[in-house]
N, C-alpha and C positions, 0 to 999 in steps of 0.2 A: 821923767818922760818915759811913756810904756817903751816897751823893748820887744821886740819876736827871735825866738833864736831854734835852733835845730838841736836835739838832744836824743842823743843814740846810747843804745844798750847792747851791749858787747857781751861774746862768753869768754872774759877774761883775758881780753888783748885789746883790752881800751887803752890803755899807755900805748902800746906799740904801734895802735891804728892811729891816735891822735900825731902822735911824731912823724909818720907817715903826714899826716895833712898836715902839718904844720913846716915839713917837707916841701910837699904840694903847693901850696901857697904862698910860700917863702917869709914865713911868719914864725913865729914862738907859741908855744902852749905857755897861758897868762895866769894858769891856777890849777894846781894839783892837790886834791884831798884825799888821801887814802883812808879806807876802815877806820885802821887802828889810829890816827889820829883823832879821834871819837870814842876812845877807850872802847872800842867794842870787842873784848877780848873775850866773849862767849863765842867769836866764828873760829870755824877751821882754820887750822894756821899757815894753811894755804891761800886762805883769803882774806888775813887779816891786813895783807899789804895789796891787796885788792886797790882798784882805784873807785871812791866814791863818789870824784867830782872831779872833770877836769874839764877847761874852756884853753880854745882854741880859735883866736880870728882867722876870717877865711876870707871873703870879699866885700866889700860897701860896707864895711862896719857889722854885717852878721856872725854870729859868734856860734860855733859849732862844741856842743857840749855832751858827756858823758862819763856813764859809770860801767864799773863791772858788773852783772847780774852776779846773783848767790845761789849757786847751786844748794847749800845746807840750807836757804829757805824758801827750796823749791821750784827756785828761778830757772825759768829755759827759755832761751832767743830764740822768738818767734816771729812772721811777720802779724803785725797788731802790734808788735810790744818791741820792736825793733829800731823803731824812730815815731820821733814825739816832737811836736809843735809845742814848745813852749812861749807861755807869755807872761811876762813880766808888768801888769796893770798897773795904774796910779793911782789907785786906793782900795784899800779892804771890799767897800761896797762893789768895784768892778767886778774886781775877783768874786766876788760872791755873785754876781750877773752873770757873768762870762762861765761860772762851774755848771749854774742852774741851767742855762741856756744847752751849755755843751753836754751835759750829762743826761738829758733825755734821753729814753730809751735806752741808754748805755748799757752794754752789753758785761762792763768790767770798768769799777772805779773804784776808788778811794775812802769811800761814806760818805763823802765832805768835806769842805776845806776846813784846814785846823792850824794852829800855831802848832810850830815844829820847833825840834832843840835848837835848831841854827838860825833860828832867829828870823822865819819866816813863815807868812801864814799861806797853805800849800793845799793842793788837792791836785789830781788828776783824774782822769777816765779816757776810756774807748766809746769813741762816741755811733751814734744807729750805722752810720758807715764807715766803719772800722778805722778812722782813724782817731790818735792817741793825742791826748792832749795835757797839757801839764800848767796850771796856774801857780805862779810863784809872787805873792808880792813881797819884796825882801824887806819889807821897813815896817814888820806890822810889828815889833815890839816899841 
């Protein structure tokens, strides 16, 4: 079943903002991935216990999601790139409707959606009016 979830980019206080809402909501944080869980041992080693992925329920079954930005490649939080509508579609071909559709005119994206290491086929972009969007379909292997 598609899914909609809310996905925030942090400069490097996503663990402690998540706990905070998970706080707030009187819920748990349901999945923590850091960097270096990803052998990415080429980042600073200040960011290699970064957070790469953490999900957080918050109310009606919405699930509030997020990483650290990476300063070594270049990353700065900004508003565009601050929060992201993510959707999780029910087949490859959505996802590939919903990127074409949302990346018109886009101002900053992705290239196109692609198979990624984790086992999903992904894209994002900034779409004509500035909001960010992120396709995830998790089952495309």
């Amino acid at each position: 079943m598609a899914t909609v979830s809310t996905y925030v980019n942090t400069a490097g206080k996503t663990e402690e903002q998540f706990n905070f809402y998970a706080k707030v909501f009187g819920t748990s944080i349901t999945t923590l991935l850091r960097f270096s869980d990803f052998g990415m041992d080429h980042l600073p080693e200040e960011e290699r216990n970064g957070v790469m992925h953490i999900v957080v329920p918050i109310l009606g079954g919405h699930l509030l999601m997020g990483t650290d930005m990476l300063p070594s490649a270049g990353h700065q939080v900004r508003i565009g790139n601050n929060t992201t509508i993510q959707l999780e579609p029910d087949s490859r071909e959505q996802a590939d409707e919903l990127y074409a559709q949302l990346s018109e005119q886009s101002t900053e994206n992705s290239g196109g959606m692609a198979d990624m290491d984790w086992g999903a086929y992904w894209g994002t972009c900034l779409d004509k009016y500035g909001i960010r969007w992120m396709i995830n379909f998790p089952n495309a292997q």
